[in-house]
TIBAKE-521176 format. One line per field, with one value per residue (C-alpha): residue number from 1; x, y, z negated; residue in three letters. Coordinates in nm, 3 decimals. Layout:
BEGIN
resi = c(NUM; ...)
x = c(X; ...)
y = c(Y; ...)
z = c(Z; ...)
resn = c(ALA; ...)
// end
This chain:
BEGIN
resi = c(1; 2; 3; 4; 5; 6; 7; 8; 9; 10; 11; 12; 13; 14; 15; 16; 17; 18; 19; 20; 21; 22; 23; 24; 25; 26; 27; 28; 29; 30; 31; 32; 33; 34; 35; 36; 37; 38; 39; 40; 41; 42; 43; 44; 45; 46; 47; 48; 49; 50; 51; 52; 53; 54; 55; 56; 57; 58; 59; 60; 61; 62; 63; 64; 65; 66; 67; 68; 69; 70; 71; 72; 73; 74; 75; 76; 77; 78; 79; 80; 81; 82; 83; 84; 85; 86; 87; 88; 89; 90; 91; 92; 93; 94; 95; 96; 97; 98; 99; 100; 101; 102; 103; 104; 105; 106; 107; 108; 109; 110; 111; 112; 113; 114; 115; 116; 117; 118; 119; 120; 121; 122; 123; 124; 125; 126; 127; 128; 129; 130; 131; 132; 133; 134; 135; 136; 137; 138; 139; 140; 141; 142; 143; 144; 145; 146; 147; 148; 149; 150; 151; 152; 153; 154; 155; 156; 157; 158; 159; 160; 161; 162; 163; 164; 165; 166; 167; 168; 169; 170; 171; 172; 173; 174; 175; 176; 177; 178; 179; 180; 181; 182; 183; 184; 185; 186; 187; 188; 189; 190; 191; 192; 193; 194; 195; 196; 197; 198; 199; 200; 201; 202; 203; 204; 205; 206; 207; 208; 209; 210; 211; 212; 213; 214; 215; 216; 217; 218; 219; 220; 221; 222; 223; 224; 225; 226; 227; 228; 229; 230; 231; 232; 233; 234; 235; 236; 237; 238; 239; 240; 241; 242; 243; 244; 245; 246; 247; 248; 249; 250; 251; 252; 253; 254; 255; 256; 257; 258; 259; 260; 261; 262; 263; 264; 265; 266; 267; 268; 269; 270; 271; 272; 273; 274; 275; 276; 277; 278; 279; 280; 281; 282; 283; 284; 285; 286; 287; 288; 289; 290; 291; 292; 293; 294; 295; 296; 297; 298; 299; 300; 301; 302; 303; 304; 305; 306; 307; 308; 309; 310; 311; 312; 313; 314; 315; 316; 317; 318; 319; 320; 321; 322; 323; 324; 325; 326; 327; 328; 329; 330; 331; 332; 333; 334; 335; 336; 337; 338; 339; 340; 341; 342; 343; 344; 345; 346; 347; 348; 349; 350; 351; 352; 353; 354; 355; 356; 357; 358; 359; 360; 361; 362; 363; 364; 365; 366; 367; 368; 369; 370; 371; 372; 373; 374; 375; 376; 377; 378; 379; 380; 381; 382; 383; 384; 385; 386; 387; 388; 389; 390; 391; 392; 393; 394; 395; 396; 397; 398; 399; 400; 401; 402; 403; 404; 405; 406; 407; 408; 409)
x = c(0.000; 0.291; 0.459; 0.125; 0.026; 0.418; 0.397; 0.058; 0.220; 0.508; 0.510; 0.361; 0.522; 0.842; 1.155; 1.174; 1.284; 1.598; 1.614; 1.367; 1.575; 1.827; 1.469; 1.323; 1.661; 1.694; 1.355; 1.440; 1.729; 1.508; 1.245; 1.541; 1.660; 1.327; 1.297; 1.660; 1.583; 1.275; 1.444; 1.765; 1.463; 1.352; 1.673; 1.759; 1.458; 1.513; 1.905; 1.703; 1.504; 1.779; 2.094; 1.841; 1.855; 2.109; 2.367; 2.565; 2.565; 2.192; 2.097; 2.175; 1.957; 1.668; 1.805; 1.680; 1.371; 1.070; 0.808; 1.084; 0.945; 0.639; 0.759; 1.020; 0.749; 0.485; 0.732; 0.864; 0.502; 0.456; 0.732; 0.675; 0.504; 0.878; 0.944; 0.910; 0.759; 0.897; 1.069; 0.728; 0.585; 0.875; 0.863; 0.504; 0.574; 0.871; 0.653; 0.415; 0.599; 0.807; 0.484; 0.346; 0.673; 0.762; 0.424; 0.453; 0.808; 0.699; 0.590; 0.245; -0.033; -0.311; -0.572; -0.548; -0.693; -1.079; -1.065; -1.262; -1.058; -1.016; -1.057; -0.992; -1.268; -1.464; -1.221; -0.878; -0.535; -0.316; 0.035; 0.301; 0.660; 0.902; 1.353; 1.422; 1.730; 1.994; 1.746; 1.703; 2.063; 2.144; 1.819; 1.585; 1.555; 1.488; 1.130; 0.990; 1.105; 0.900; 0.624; 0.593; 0.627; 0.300; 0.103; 0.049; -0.123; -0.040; -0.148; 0.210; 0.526; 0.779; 1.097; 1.438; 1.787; 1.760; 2.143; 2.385; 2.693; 2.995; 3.195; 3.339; 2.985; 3.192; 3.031; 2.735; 2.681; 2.419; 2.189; 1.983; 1.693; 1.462; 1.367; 1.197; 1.043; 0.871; 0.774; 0.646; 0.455; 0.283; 0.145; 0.289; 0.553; 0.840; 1.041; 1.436; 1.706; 1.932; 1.867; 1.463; 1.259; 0.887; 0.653; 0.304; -0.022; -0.098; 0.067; 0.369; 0.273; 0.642; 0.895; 1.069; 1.383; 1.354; 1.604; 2.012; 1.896; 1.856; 2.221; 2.266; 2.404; 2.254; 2.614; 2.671; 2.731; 2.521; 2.725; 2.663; 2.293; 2.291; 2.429; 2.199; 1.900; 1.721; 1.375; 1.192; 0.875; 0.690; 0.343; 0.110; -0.237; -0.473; -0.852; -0.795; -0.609; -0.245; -0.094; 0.238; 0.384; 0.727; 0.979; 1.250; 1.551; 1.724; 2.051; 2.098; 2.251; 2.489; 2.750; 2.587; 2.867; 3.114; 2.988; 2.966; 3.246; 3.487; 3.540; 3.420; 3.062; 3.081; 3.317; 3.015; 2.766; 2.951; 2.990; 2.656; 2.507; 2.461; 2.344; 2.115; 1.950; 1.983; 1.770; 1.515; 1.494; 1.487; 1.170; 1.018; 1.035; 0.881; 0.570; 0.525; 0.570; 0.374; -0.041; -0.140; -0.238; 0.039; 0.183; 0.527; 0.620; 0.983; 1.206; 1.324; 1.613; 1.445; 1.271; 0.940; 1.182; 1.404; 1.389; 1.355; 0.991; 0.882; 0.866; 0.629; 0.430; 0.346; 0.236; 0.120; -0.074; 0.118; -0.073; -0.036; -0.376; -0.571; -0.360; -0.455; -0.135; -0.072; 0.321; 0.408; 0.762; 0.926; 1.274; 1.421; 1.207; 1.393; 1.653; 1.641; 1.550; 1.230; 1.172; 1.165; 0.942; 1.190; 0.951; 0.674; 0.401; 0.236; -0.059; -0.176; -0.351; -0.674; -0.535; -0.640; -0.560; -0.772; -0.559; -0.191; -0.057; 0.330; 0.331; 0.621; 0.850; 0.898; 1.210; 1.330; 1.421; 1.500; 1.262; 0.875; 0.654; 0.420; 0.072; -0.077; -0.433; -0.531; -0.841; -0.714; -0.959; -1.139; -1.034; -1.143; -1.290; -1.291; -0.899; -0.593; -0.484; -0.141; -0.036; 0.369; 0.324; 0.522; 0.547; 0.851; 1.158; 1.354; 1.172; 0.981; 1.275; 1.509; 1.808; 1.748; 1.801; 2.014; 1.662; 1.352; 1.022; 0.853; 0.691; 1.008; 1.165)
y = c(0.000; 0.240; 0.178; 0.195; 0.569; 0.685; 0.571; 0.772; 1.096; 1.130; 1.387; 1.228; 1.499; 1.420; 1.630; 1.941; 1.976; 1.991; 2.367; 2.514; 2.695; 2.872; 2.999; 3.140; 3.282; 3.416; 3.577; 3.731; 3.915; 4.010; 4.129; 4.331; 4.480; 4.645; 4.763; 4.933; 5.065; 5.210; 5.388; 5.501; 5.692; 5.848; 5.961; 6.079; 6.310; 6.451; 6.531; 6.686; 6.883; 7.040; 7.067; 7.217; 7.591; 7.627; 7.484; 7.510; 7.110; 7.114; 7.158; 6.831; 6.654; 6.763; 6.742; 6.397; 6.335; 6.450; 6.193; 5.935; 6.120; 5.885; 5.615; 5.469; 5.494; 5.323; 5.048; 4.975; 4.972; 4.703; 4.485; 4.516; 4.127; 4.005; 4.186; 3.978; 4.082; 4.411; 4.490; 4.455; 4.733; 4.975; 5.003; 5.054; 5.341; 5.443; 5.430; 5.630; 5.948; 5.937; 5.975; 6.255; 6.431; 6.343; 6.401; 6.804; 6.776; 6.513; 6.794; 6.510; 6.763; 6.498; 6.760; 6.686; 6.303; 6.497; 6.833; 6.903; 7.022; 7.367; 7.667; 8.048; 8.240; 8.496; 8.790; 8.570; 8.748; 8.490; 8.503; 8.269; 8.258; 8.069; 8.027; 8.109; 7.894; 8.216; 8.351; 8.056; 8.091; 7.740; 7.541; 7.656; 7.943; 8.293; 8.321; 7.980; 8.161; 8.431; 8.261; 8.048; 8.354; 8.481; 8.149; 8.178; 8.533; 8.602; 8.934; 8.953; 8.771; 8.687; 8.575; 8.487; 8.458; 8.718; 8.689; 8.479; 8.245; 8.346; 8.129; 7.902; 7.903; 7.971; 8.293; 8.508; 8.871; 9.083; 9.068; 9.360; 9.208; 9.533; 9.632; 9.329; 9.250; 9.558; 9.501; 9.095; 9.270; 9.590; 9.798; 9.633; 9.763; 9.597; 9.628; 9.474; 9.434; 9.217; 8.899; 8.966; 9.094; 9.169; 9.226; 9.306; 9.410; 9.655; 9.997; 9.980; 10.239; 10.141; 9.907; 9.911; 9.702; 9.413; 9.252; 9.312; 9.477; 9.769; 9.777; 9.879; 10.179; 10.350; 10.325; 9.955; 9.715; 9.474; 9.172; 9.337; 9.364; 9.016; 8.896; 9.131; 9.129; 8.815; 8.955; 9.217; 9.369; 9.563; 9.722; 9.702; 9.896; 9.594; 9.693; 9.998; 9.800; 9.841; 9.433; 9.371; 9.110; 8.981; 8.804; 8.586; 8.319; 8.275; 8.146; 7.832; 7.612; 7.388; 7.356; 7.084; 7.135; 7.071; 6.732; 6.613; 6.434; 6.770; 7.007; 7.312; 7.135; 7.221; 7.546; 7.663; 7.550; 7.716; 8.011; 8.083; 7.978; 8.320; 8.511; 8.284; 8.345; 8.710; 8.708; 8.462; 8.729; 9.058; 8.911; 8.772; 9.102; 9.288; 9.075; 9.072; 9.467; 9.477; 9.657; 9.555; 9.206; 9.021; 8.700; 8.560; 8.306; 8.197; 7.922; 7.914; 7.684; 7.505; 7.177; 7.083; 6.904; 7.239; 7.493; 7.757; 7.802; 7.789; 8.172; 8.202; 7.901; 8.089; 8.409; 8.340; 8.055; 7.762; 7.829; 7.425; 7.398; 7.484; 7.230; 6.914; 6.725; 6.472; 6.527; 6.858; 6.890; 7.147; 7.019; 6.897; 6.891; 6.714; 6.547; 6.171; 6.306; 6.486; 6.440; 6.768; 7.117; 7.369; 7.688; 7.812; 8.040; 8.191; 8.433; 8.627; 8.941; 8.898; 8.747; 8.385; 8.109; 7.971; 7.775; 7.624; 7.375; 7.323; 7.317; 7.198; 7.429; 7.302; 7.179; 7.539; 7.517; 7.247; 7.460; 7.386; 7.690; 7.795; 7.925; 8.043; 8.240; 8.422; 8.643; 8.987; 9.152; 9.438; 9.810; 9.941; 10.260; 10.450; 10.493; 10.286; 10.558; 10.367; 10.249; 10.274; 9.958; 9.955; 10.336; 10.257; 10.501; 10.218; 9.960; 10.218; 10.345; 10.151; 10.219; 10.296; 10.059; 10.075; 9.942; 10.051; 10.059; 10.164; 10.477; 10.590; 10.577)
z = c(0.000; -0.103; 0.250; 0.438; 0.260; 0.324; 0.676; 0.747; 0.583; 0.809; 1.057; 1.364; 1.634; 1.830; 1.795; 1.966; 2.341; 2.430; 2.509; 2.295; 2.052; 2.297; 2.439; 2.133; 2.071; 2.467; 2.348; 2.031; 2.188; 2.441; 2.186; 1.967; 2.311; 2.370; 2.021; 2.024; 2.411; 2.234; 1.938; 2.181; 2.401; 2.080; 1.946; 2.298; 2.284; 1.961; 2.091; 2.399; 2.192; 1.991; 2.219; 2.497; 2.542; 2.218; 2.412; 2.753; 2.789; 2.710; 3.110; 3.152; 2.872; 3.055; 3.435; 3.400; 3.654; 3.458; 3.492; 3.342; 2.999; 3.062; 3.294; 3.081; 2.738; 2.911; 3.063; 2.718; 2.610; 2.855; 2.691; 2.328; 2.324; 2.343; 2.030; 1.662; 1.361; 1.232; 1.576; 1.685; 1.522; 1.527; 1.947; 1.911; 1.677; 1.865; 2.206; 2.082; 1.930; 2.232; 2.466; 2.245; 2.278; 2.615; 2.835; 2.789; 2.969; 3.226; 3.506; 3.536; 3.603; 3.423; 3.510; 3.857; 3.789; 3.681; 3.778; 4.127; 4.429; 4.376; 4.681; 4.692; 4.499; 4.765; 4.682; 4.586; 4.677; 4.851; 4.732; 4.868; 4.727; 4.864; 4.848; 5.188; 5.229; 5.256; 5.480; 5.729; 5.796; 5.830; 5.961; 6.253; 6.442; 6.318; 6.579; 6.418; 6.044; 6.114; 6.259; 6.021; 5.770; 5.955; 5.965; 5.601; 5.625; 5.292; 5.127; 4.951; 4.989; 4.706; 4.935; 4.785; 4.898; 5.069; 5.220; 5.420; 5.334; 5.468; 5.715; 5.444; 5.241; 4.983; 4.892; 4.990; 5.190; 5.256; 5.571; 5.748; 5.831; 5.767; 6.100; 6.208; 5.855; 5.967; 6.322; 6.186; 5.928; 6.064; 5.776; 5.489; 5.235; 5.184; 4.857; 4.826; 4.524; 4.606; 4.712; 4.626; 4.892; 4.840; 5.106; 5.022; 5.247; 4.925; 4.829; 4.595; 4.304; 4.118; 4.075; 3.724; 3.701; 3.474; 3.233; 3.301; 3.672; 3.414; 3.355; 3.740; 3.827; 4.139; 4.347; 4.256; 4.583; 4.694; 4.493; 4.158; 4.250; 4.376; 4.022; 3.769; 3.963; 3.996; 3.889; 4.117; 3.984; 4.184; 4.058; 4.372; 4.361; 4.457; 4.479; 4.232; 3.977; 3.932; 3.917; 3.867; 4.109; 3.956; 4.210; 4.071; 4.142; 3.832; 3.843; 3.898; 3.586; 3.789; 4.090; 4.307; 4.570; 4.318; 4.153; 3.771; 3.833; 3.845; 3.600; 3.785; 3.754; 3.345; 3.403; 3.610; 3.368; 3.010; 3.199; 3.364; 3.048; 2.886; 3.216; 3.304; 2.930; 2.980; 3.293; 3.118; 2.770; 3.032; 3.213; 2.877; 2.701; 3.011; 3.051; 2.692; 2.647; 3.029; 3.020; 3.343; 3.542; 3.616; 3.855; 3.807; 4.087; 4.244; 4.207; 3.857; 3.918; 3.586; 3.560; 3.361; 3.069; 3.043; 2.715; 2.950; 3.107; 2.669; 2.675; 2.965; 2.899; 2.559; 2.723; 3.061; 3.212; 3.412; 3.779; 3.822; 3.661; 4.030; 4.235; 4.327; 4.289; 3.983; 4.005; 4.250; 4.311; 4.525; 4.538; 4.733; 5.029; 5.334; 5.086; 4.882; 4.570; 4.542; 4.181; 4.084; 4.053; 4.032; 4.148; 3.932; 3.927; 3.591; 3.605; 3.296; 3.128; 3.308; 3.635; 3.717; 3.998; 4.196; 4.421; 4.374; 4.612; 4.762; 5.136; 5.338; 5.472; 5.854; 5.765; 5.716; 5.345; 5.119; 4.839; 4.934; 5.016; 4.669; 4.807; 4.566; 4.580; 4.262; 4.128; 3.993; 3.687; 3.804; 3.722; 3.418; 3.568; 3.887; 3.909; 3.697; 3.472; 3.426; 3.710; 3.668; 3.401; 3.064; 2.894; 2.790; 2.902; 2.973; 3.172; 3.361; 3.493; 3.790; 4.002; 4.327; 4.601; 4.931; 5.045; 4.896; 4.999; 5.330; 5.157; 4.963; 5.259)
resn = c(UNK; UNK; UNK; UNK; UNK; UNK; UNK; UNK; UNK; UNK; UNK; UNK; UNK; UNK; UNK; UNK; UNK; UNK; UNK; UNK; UNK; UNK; UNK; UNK; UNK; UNK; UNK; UNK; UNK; UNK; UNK; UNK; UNK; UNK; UNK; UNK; UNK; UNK; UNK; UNK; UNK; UNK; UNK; UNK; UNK; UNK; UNK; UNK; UNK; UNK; UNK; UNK; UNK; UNK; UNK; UNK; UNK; UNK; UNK; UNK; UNK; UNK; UNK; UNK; UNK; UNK; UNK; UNK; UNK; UNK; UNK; UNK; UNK; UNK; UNK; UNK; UNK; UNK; UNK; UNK; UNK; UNK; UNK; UNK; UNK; UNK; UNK; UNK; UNK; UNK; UNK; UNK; UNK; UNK; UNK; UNK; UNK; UNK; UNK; UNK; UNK; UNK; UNK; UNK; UNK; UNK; UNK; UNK; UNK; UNK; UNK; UNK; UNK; UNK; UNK; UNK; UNK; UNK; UNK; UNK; UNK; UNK; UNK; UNK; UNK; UNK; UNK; UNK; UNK; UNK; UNK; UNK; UNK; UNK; UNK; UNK; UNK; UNK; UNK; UNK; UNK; UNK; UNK; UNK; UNK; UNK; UNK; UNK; UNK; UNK; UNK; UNK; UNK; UNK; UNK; UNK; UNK; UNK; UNK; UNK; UNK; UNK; UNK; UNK; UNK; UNK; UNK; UNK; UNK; UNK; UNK; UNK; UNK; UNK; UNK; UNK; UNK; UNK; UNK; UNK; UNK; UNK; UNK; UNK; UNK; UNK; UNK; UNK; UNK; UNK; UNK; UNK; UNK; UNK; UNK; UNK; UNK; UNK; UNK; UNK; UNK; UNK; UNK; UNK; UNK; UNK; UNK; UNK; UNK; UNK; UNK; UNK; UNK; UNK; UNK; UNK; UNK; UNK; UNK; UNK; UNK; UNK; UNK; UNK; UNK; UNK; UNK; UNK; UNK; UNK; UNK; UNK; UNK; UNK; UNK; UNK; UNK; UNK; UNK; UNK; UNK; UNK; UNK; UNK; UNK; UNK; UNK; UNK; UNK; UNK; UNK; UNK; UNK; UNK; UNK; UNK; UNK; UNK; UNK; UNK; UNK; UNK; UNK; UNK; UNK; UNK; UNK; UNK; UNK; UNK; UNK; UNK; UNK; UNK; UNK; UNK; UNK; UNK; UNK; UNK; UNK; UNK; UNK; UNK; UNK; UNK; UNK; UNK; UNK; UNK; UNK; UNK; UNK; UNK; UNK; UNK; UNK; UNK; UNK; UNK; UNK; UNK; UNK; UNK; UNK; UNK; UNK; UNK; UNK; UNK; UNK; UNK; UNK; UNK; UNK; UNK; UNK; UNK; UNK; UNK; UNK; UNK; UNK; UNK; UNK; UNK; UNK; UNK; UNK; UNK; UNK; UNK; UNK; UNK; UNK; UNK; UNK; UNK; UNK; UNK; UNK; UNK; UNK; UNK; UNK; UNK; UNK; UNK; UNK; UNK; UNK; UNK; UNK; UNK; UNK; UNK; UNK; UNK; UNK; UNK; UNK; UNK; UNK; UNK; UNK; UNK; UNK; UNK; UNK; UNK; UNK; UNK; UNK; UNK; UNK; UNK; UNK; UNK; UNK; UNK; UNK; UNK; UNK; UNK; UNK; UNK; UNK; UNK; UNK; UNK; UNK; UNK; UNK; UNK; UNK; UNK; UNK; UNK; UNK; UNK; UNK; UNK; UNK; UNK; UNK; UNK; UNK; UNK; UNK)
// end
């Protein structure tokens, strides 16, 4: 009886495979991989976050393709039934801050997925900024530039580089392109500083210079303008209400040409580093001290994950909330890697967009065309009693230009 019930108790399963335990251990190293891949993604944000716009060698934390901010989260999401027990929980939590923090900085325009297609309102002001390319220098011809120019049949233009390289593209020079901006555009005014040129179907009541372009004395050459002044405001009179229309190409953060593998890449970058914040505090401090309507559009040289658009996203309204697109880029159009919007638009104090969208540039530009149509507030009375913007001495005045507009000329 003893032997019968001692029998019966024994364990009536076989031995495990052969094989079995170098899988479950394959799979707990997989399972511990995810987890640490998970908490590396979250400690790399939080160094994003603080290095970012403190620090020269902050660009490149967030020169990473935006929409990785939610890519990599929600693949890691995908794998977290390979992680174990208490690994299993901590890339869930992991996952989940890093998808709070990261989806602001991922450039994904979410209200594109329920938001109806949006058109220009009945009375909308079409504006359409765009980086020329050094002023079609190098691709197409100048009669399919301008025609193109034309097609849009904007009522202003924000155009940048505004110039030419020089035989070794080494460095950049002015070009004189006045006389047949004028005979394109019959009847508008065109405005220049620099490598900025405005052209706009409505009267220019003032243009105050904005930021460091305040610094510039009214005999300085064209290079120093080309290096202080990469914001042009103009204050156009549209329908009785003074708007101010403010052009910009911010310096760019990096030497592409040079590589990340040579040390002029980093030179460039620890150098420009302070500049380019100067230009970015000059144009926050004159929208923010700024009365009247205003839109802000032009290639910011800045992607979605970068420190710098914070000060106009917290005074002005991000015009990517009338397009269409889930993930707009505008860079670099023609090229392998269009992962990232580097041009923006921002409309505020009363002025609203209707319509955003990035158009393609004819192969004219590697920076995609911003068309933009916006509704400007109506005037508060018969006339704009202020229409020169800011009262303040110093941003109301500006250094004359070599090339100012058609009327003050």
């Amino acid at each position: 009886m003893s032997d019968l019930r001692t029998a019966s108790a024994e364990p009536l399963t076989g031995p495990a495979p052969a094989g079995a335990a170098p899988v479950r251990q394959a799979r707990r190293r997989a399972g511990r991989l995810v987890c640490w891949a998970a908490l590396g993604w979250l400690v790399y944000l939080v160094l994003e976050w603080w290095v970012d716009g403190r620090y020269w060698f902050g660009e490149l934390a967030g020169a990473v393709p935006p929409f990785l901010f939610v890519l990599l989260p929600l693949l890691l999401a995908a794998l977290i039934p390979l992680a174990r027990g208490a690994d299993r929980w901590r890339t869930g939590a992991a996952v989940a801050v890093a998808l709070v923090v990261g989806t602001g900085q991922s450039g994904i325009n979410f209200g594109a997925l329920w938001s109806p297609d949006h058109e220009p309102g009945p009375d909308s002001v079409r504006v359409v900024a765009w980086n020329t390319n050094s002023w079609n220098q190098l691709l197409g011809t100048q009669d399919h530039f301008y025609a193109f120019l034309k097609s849009k049949k904007a009522d202003v233009y924000l155009l940048h580089e505004y110039q030419h390289l020089t035989p070794d593209r080494e460095n950049r020079q002015p070009v004189d392109d006045l006389a047949r901006l004028h005979a394109e555009f019959p009847g508008y005014e065109v405005a220049v500083q620099g490598e900025l040129v405005t052209v706009s179907r409505f009267p220019v009541v003032a243009k105050p210079a904005v930021g460091p372009a305040r610094a510039i004395a009214p005999d300085a050459d064209w290079d120093t303008r080309y290096r202080q002044a990469k914001v042009l405001r103009t204050d156009l009179l549209v329908k009785g209400r003074t708007v101010s229309f403010y052009n910009l190409h911010m310096p760019v953060w990096n030497s592409m040409t040079d590589g990340p593998l040579s040390g002029a890449f980093y030179r460039h970058m620890r150098e420009g580093f302070a500049p380019r914040e100067e230009q970015y505090a000059g144009l926050e401090d004159d929208v923010a001290h700024n009365p009247n309507p205003v839109v802000v559009a032009g290639d910011f040289n800045t992607t979605a994950a970068m420190s710098e658009l914070d000060g106009m996203r917290s005074r002005l309204t991000d015009a990517v909330g009338a397009s269409d697109d889930l993930y707009p880029t505008s860079w670099e159009e023609g090229g392998w890697k269009p992962f990232w919007r580097t041009d923006w638009a921002f409309t505020g104090h009363g002025v609203t967009a209707d319509k955003y969208a990035f158009d393609p540039p004819e192969k004219l530009s590697d920076h995609a065309v911003q068309d933009l149509w916006v509704t400007v507030p109506p005037a508060p009375g018969p006339t704009n009693a202020s229409p020169a913007g800011p009262a303040r001495p110093k941003a109301a005045s500006g250094p004359p230009n070599t090339s100012q507009t058609k009327s003050e000329r």
